[in-house]
C-alpha positions in Angstrom: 0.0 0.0 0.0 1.8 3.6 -1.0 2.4 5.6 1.5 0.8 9.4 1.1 1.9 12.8 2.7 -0.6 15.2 3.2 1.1 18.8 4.3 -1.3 21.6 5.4 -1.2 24.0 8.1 -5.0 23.8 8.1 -5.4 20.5 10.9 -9.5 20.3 8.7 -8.1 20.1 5.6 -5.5 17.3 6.6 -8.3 15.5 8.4 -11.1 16.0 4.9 -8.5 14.7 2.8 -6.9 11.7 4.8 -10.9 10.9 5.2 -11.2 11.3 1.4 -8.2 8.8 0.6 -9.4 6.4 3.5 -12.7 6.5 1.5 -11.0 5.5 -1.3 -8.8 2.5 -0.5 -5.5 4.7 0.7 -5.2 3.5 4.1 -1.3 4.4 4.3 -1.7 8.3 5.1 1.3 10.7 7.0 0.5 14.4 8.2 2.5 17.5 8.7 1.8 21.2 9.7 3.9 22.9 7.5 6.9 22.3 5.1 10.0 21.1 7.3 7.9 18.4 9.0 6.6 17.1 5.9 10.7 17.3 4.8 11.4 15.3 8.0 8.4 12.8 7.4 10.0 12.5 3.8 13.1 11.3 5.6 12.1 8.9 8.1 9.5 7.1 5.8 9.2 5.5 2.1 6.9 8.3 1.3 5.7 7.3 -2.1 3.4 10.8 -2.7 2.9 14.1 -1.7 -0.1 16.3 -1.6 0.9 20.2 0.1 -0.1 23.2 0.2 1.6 26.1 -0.8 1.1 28.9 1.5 2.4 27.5 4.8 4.5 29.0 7.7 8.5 28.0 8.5 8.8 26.4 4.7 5.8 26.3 1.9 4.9 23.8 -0.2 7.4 24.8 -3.2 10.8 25.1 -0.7 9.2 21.4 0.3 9.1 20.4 -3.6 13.0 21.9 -4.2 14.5 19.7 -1.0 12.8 16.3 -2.4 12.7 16.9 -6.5 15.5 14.5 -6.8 13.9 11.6 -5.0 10.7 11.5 -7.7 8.4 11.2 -5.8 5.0 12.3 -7.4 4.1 15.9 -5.7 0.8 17.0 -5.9 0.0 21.1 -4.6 -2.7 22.4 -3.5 -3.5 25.8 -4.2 -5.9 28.9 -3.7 -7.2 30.7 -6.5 -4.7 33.7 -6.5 -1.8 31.1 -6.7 -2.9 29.3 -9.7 0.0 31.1 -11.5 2.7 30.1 -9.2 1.1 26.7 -9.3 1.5 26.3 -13.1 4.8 27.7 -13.0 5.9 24.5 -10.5 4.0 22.2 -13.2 6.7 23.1 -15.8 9.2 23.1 -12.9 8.4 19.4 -11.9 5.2 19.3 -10.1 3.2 16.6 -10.9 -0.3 18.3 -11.1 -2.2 21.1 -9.0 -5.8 20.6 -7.6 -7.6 24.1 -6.7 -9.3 24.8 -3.1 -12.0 24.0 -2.9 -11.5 20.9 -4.0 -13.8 18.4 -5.7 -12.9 14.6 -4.3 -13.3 12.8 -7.7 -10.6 15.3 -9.6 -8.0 14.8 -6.1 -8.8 11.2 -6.0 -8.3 10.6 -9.9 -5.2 12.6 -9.9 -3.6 10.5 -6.8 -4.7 7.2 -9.0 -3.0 8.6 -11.8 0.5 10.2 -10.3 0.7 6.7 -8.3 0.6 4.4 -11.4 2.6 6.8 -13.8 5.5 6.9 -10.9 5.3 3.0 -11.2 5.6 2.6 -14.3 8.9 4.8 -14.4 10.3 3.8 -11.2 12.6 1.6 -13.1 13.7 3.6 -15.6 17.4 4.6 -15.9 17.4 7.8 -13.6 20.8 7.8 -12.6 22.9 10.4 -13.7 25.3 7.9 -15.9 21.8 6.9 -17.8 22.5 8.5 -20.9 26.0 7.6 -21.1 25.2 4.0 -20.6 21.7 3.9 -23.0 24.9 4.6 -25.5 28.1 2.6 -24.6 26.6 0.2 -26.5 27.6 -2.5 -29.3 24.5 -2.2 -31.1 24.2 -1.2 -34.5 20.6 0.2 -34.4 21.4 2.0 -31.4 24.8 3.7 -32.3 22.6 4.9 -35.6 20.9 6.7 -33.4 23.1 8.5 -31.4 24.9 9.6 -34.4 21.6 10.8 -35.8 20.9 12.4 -32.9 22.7 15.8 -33.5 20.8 16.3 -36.8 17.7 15.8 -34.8 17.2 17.5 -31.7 17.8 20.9 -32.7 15.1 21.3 -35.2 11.2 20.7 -33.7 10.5 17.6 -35.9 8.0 14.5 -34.7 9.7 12.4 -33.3 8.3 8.4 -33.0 9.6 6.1 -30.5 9.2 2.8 -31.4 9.6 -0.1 -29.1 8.7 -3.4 -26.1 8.1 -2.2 -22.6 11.1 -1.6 -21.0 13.9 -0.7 -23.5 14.1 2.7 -22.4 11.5 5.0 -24.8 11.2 7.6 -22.0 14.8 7.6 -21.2 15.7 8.5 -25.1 13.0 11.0 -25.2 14.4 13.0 -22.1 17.9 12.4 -23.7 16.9 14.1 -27.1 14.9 16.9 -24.7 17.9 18.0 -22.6 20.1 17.7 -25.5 18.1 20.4 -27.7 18.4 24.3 -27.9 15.0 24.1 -25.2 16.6 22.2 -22.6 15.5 25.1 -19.9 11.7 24.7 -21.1 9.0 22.6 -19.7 9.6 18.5 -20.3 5.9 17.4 -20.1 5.0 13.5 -19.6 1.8 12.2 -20.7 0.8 8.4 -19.7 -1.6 7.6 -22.2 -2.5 4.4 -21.1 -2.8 6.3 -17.3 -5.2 8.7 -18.1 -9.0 7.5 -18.2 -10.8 8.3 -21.5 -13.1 10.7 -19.8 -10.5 12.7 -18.6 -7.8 12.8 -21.7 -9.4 15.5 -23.5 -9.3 17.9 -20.3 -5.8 16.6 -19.7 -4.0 17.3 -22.9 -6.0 20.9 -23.2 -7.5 22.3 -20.4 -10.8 23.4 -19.1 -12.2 26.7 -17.8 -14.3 27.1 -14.5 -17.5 25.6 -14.8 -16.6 23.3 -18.1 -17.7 20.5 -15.8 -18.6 19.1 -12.4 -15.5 19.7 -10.6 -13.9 22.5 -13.1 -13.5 25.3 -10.2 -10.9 27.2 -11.6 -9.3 27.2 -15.0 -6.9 24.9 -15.5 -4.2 24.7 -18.5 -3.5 21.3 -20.0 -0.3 19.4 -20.8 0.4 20.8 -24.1 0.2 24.8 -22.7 2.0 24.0 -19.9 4.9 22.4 -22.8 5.0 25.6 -24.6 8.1 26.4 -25.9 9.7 22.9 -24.9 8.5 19.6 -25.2 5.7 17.0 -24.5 6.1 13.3 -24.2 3.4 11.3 -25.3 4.0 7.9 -24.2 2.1 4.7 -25.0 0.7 7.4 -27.6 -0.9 3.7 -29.4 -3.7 3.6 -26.4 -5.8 6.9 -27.5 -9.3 6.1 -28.6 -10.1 7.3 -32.2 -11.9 10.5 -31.2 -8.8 11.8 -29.3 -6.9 10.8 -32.1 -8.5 13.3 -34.1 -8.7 16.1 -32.0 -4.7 15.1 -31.5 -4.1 15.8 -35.4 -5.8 19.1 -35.3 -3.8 20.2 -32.6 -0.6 18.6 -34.5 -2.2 20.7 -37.8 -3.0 23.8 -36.9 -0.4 24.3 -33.6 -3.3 26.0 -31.5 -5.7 24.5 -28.6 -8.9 25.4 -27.0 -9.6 24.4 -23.3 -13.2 22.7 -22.5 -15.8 25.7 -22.0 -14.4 28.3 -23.5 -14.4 29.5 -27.7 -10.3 30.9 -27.3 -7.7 29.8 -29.4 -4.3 29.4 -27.6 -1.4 29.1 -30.1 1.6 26.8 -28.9 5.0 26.1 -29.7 5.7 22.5 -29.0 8.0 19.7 -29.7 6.6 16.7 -29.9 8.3 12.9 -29.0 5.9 10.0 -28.8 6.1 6.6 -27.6 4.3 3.7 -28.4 5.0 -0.5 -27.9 2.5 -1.6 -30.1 3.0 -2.5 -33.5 1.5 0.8 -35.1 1.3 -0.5 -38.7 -1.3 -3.4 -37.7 -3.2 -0.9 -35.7 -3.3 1.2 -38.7 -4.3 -1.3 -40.8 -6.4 -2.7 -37.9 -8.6 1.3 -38.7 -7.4 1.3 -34.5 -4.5 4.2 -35.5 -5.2 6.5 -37.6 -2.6 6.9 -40.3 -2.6 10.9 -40.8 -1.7 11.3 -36.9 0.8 8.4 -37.7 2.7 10.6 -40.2 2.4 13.5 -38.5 3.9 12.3 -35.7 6.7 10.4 -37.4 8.5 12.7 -39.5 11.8 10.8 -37.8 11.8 7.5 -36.2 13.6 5.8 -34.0 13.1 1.9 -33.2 14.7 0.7 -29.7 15.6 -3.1 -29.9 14.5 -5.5 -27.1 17.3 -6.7 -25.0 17.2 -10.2 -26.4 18.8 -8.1 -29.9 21.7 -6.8 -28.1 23.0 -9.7 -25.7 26.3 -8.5 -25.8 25.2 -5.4 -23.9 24.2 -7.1 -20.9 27.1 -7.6 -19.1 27.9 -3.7 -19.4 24.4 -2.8 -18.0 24.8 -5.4 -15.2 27.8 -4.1 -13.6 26.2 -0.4 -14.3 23.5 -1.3 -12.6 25.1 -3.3 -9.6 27.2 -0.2 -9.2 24.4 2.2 -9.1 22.3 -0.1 -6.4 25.5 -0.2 -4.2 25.6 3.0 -4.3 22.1 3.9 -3.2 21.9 1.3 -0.6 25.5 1.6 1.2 26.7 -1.6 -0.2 29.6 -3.2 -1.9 28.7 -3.7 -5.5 28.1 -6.7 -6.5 30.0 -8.9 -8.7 28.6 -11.3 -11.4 30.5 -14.2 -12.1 31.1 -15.5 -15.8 28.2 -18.0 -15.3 26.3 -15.6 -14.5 26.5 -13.2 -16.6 26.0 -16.5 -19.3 22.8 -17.2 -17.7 21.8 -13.5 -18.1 23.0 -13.6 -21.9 20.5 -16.6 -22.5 17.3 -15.3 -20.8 14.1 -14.3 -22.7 14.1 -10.9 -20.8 10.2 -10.2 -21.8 11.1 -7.0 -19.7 13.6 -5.9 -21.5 16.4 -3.6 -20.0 13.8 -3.0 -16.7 13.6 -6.3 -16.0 17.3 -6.3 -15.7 17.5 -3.6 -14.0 14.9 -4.6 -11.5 16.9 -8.6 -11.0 19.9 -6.8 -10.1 18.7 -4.5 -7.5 17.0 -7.5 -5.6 20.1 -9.3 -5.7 22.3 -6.3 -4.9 19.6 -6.0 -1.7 19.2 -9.8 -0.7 22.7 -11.6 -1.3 25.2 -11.6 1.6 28.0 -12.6 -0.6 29.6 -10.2 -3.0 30.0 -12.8 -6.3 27.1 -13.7 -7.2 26.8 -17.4 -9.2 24.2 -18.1 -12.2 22.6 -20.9 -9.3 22.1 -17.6 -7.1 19.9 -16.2 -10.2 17.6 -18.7 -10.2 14.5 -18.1 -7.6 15.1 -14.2 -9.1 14.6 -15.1 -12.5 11.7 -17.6 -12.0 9.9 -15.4 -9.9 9.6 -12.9 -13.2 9.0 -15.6 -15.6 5.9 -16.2 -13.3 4.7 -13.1 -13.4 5.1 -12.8 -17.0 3.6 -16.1 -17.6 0.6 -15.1 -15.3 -0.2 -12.0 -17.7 1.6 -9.6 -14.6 4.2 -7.5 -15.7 7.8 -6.9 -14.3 6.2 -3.9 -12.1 4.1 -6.4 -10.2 7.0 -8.7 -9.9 8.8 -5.9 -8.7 6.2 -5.0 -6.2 5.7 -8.3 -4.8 9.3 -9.0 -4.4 10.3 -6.1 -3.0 7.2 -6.7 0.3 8.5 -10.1 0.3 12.4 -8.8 0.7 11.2 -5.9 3.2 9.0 -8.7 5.2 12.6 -11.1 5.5 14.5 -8.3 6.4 12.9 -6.9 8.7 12.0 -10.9 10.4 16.0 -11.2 10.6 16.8 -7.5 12.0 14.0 -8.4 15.3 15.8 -11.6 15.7 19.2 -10.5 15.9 18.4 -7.8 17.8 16.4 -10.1 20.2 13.0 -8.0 19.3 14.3 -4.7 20.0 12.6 -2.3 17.4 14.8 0.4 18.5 18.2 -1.5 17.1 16.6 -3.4 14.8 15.3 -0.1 12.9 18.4 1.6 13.1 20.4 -1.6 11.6 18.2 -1.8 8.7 18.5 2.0 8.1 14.7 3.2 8.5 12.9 5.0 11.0 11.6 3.4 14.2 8.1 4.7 12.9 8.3 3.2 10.2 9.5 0.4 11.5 6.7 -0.1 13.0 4.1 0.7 10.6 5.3 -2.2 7.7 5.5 -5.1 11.4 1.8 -3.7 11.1 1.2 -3.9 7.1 3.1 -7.5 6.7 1.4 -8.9 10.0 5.3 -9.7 11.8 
């Protein structure tokens, strides 16, 4: 169960909506008074979102968003009507989304639903700083095309098509191309497509004014406004129904966008990258893409391999990625021995580089010794085969293993320390609160 950060100096509005996300199945819920406790909550727990205020004494709700950018985590404001500025402004600064006072629970709860699965989904992407540089020390062909290609690219405002399986890094190459083009300061804006619920995409992309529906209390930009002058990133672009399709191409067409309610036309400068892992010439032929928007979109194309192309890449992204995970967890990095390594070089890897990514942090986390053996692999690599095989993906794997690592962890830190939360928190690096709180969620 994610664990959610509600900071208001208002105690009635913490209380209406904790009540509102206990309502809704979001049990999990931390409070704070003002900015620096929600900065110390953020510290002694696996906060996994955060809805704040703005206005607050000792630090506000954008000092709190600065101090924890670089631990993405989803960070939703709330904001009063004469802050809506400043609140679109932190949008294009990193903010996930803004919901206006007074709020409507369907908008906060849908927006909570949605950050929370869109974090998921890119909580294994390659964040670290070395990302780039190892998305390209690679020995595949199809990939060193595209770096080379790159530098004719990114500095005019072409489509840009990202074609490829879940996992191979499609957002990864569409933030590299973004930070690498002459609007590297602008907005990057993310769209989920396959996050957002049809009923909402339309409002989502372009906006809405007060009033333009139940819950519409203020007006309220959309993604591509908020982009202008940078760049949006349409990902899993192949999952919009046809209608939005078509009110996509006129926005691709004539470079302007109207919000819901209102008759004015708002003209926008916007790159546009888009991402798709479906195979977008069936759908086309399929009449489920509609091959306008498809051309429009792909003036330059780029198609990511799966992992199983470039095998001779995986022992450079294994020892990348043991170094990075013994890095974030204090450890000494992992080492994966020739059979190993083998083993890796011979697996399906449905989950492309994620999957990866996501084996070797659970090994970096639960083996004691420091080489690690291709027999060592095994109960890893079966336990994402099984969630493959059971239609699950390698970010249910993921979420499963990592309670089932937490729940053994935490069983061997109470008996060593003879059942003394106190040393048993402090050995395992966490908070005696929280501590407590997951003996509570994994019934120890």
């Amino acid at each position: 169960m994610p664990i959610i950060l509600v900071v208001d100096d208002e105690e009635n509005i913490r209380k209406v909506i904790g009540g509102l996300l206990k309502k809704n199945g979001f049990t999990s819920i931390t409070y704070a008074a003002n900015g620096a406790e929600g900065y110390e909550a953020v510290e002694d727990e696996n906060i996994d979102l955060i809805i704040s205020d703005v206005n607050m004494p000792v630090m506000d709700g954008l000092k709190l968003f600065e101090k924890v950018k670089d631990r993405n985590i989803p960070f939703i404001i709330l904001t009063a009507f004469g802050t809506i500025e400043t609140a679109v402004n932190a949008i294009k600064n990193g903010v996930y989304d803004f919901i206006a006072k007074p709020f409507d629970e369907k908008n906060l709860i849908d927006t909570v639903k949605k950050a929370l699965e869109e974090n998921c989904k890119n909580s294994l992407e390659l964040s670290d700083n070395g990302a780039e540089e190892i998305f390209f020390r690679t020995l595949d062909v199809t990939l060193l095309k595209i770096k080379e290609s790159l530098g004719r690219v990114v500095s005019t405002r072409a489509g840009i098509l990202i074609i490829g399986e879940t996992g191979t890094g499609k957002g990864l190459l569409a933030n590299i191309i973004h930070q690498a083009s002459p609007d590297r300061d602008k907005p990057f804006i993310k769209v989920n497509c396959s996050a957002i619920p049809d009923n909402l995409m339309e409002s989502e992309l372009f906006g809405y004014v007060k009033g333009a529906f139940t819950g519409a209390a203020v007006d309220k930009p959309g993604k591509f406004e908020l982009a202008d002058g940078g760049t949006i990133f349409l990902d899993e672009i192949g999952e919009l129904k046809p209608e939005m399709q078509s009110k996509l191409l006129c926005v691709l067409q004539e470079k302007e966008v109207t919000r819901l309610g209102e008759h004015k036309v708002r003209k926008i400068d916007v790159r546009i990258i888009a991402a798709t892992n479906i195979n977008i010439k069936e759908a086309i032929l399929e009449k489920k893409f509609r091959e306008d928007l498809y051309y429009r979109l792909n003036v330059v194309e780029f198609k990511l391999p799966a992992l199983r192309e470039r095998r001779n890449d995986i022992a450079v992204l294994t020892g990348f990625f043991a170094a990075k995970y013994a890095k974030e967890f204090g450890i000494k990095k992992k080492i994966f021995d020739p059979g190993a390594v083998e083993k890796f070089k011979n697996a399906p890897w449905p989950g492309n580089v994620r999957e990866l990514e996501n084996i070797v942090q659970k090994v970096s986390i639960m083996e004691k010794d420091e080489v690690i053996t291709a027999e060592m692999l095994d109960n890893y690599m079966r336990a994402a085969d099984k969630a493959v095989a059971a239609g699950g993906t390698m970010i249910d794997a993921g979420r499963e293993e990592k309670s089932k690592v937490e729940r053994e962890m935490i069983k061997e830190a109470l008996m060593k320390t003879e059942n003394n939360k106190t040393k048993a928190a402090e050995a395992l690096g966490i908070s005696r609160r929280t501590l407590l709180y997951r003996i509570k969620e994994y019934g120890i």
